[in-house]
C-alpha positions in Angstrom: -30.2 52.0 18.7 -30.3 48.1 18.9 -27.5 46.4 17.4 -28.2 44.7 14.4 -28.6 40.8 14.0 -25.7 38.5 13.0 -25.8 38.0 9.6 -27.0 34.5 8.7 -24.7 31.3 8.5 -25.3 28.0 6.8 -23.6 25.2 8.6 -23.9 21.6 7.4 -25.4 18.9 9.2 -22.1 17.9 10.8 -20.6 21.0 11.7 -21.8 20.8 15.9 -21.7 17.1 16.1 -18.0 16.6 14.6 -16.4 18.8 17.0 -16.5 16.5 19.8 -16.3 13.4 17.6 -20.3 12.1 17.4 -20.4 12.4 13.2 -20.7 8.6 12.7 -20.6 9.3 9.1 -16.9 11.0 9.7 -15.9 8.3 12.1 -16.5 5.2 9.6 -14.5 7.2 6.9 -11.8 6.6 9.6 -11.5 3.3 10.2 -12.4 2.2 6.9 -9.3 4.8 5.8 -7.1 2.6 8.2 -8.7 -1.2 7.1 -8.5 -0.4 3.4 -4.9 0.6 3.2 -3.8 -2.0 5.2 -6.0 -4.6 3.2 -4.6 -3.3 -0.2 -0.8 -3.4 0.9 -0.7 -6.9 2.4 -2.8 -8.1 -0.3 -0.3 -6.5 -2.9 2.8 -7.4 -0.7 1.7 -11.4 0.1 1.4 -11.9 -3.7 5.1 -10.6 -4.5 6.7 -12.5 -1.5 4.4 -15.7 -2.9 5.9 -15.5 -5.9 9.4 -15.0 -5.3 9.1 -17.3 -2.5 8.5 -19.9 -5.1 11.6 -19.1 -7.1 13.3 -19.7 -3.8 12.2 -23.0 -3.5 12.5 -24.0 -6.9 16.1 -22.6 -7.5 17.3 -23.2 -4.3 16.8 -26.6 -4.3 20.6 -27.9 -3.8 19.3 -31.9 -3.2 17.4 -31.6 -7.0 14.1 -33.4 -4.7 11.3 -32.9 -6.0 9.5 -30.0 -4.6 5.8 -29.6 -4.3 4.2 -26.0 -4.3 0.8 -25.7 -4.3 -1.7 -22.9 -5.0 -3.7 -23.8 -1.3 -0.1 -23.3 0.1 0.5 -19.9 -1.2 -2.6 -18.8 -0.1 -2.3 -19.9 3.2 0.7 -17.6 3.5 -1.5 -14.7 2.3 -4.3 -15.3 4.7 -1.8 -15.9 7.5 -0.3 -12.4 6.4 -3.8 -11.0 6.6 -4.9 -12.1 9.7 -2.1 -10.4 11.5 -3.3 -7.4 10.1 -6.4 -7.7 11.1 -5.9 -8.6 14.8 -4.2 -5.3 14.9 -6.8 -3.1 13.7 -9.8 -4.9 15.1 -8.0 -4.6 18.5 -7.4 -0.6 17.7 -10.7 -0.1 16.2 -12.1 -2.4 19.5 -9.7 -0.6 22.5 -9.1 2.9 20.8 -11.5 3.5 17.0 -10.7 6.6 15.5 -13.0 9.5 15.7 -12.8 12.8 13.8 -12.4 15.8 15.5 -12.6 19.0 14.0 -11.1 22.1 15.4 -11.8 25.6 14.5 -8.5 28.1 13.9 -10.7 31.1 14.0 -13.9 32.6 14.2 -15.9 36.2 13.3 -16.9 39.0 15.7 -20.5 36.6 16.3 -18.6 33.5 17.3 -19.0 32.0 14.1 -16.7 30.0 12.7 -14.5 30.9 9.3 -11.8 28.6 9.3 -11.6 24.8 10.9 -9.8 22.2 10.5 -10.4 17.9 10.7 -9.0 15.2 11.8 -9.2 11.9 13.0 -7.9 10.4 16.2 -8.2 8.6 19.2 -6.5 8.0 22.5 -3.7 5.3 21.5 -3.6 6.1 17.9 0.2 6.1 17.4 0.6 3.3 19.4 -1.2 1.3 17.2 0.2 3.4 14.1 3.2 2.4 15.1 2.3 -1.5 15.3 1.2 -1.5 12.0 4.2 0.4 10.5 6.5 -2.1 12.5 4.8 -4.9 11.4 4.5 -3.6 7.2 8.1 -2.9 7.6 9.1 -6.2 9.0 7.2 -7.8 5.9 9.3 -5.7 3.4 12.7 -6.5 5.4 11.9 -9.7 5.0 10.7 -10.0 1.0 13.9 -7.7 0.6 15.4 -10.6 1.6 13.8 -13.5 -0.3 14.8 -11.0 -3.3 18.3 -11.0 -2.4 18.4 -15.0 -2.5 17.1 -14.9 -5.7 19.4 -12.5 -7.3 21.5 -15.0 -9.2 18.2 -16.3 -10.8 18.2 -15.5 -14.2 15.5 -13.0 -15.5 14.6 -15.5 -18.3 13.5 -18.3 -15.3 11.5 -15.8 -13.5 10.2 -12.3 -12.7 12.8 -12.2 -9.6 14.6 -9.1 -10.9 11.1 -7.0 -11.1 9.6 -8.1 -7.6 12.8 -7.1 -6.2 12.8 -3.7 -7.2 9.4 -3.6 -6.2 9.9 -4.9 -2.7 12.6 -2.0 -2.5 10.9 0.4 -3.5 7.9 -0.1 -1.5 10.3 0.0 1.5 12.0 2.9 0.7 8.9 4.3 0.6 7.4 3.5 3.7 10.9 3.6 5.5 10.6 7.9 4.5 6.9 8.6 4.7 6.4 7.5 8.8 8.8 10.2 10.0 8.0 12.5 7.8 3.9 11.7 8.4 5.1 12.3 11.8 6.3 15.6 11.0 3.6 17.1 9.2 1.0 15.8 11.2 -0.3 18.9 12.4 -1.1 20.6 8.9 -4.0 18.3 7.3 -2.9 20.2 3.7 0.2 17.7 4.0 -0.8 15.2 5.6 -2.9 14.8 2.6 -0.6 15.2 0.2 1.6 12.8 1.2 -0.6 10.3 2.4 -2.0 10.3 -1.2 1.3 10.3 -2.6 2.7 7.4 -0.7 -0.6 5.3 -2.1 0.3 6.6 -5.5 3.7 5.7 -5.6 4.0 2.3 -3.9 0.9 0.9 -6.2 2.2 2.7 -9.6 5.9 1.2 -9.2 4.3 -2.5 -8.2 1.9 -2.0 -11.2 4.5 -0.3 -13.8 7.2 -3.3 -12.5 5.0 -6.0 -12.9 2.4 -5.7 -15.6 4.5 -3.4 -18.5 7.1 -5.9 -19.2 4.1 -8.1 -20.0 2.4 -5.2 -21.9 5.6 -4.6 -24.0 5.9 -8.5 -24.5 2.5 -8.8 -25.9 2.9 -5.4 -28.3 6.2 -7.1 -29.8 5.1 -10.6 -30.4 4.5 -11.3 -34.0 0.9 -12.5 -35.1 0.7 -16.3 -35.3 3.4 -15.8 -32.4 2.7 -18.7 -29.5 3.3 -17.0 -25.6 3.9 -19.2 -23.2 1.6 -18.1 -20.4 3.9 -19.3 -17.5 7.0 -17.7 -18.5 6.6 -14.5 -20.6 9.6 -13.0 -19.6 11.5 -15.9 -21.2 9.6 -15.6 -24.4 10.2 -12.0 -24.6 14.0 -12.5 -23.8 13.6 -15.0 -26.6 12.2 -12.6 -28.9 14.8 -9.6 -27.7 17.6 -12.6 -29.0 15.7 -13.0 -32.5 15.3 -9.7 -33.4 18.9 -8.8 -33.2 20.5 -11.9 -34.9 17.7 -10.7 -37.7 19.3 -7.1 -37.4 22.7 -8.5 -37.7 
């Protein structure tokens, strides 16, 4: 008696070609994986070490000259932060682009696969991993330490107190994630997790830090109330003061 026919299997379109790295699809979710988180943290970092950079400047300003800060500077710093950032990546992405591989943990009596897993990579990927965390880190050593000059600013002159918890946070959180991405680098289920977590955290506390002490500023002030738009914290310091000499 012949032996019966392996039962049909549906594979998608990418399941041959993404073993050996070929998906282009897969590929360009790669890089762009890499370029977009590095865009969104420099972006989010430059504008926190802009503005307590200012504070710097202004406060710090022993000789009482009169100091010039412009918008076109500020942004200068940003680009210049950027650019960095992308010389790294466009070299890695030119030398050693990231490819996804998948690899299959184990297959059926007829060879077909039941359970794979993905992944991307490339030849020098941790080299270059490793150049961006060095460099990401080095930019949160060094806004850790604009916030520590501007500790003695009062909270009422600026938002100093705020970005600095920020800037710490962020580098706690990247100063624990690398090893422990490094760890869990073989099981994609937590690589995942973390990865996502990481994203999660860094923007929620720079979000939360920034933007809710403005959100609770604007829920207390009183109709008819004029907010000065360059200093809200001051206002709502201002308005904290009010409300309890009205209580007492």
């Amino acid at each position: 008696t012949a032996a019966p026919p392996p039962p049909p299997t549906l594979f998608d379109e990418s399941s041959d070609v993404s073993l050996n790295g070929t998906y282009s699809p897969a590929n360009l979710a790669c890089q762009l994986a890499v370029f977009l988180y590095s865009m969104g943290f420099v972006v989010t970092y430059s504008s926190l070490a802009c503005k307590i950079y200012r504070v710097k400047r202004i406060f710090g300003n022993k000789s009482l000259k009169r100091i010039t800060i412009s918008t076109r500077q500020l942004l200068t710093v940003m680009i210049a932060c950027m650019t960095v950032d992308l010389i790294i990546i466009g070299s890695w992405e030119v030398s050693s682009p990231l490819k996804f591989y998948r690899t299959i943990l184990s297959r059926d009596n007829y060879g077909n696969p039941l359970v794979s897993t993905g992944q991307c990579n490339s030849e020098h990927s941790t080299t270059f991993v490793c150049l961006v965390a060095a460099y990401h880190l080095s930019l949160l050593i060094y806004g850790s330490k604009l916030s520590y000059d501007c500790r003695n600013v009062d909270v009422a002159f600026s938002e100093s107190r705020y970005i600095t918890v920020a800037m710490v946070s962020n580098l706690q959180v990247l100063a624990l994630a690398v090893p422990v991405l490094i760890i869990v680098a073989d099981n994609p289920s937590s690589t995942m997790f973390l990865r996502s977590g990481v994203l999660f955290l860094n923007d929620l506390s720079v979000l939360c830090l920034i933007f809710v002490p403005k959100m609770i500023l604007a829920h207390n002030t009183a109709p008819n109330t004029k907010v000065s738009s360059l200093n809200p914290t001051a206002d709502f310091n201002q308005q904290q003061t009010t409300a309890t000499a009205t209580q007492d």
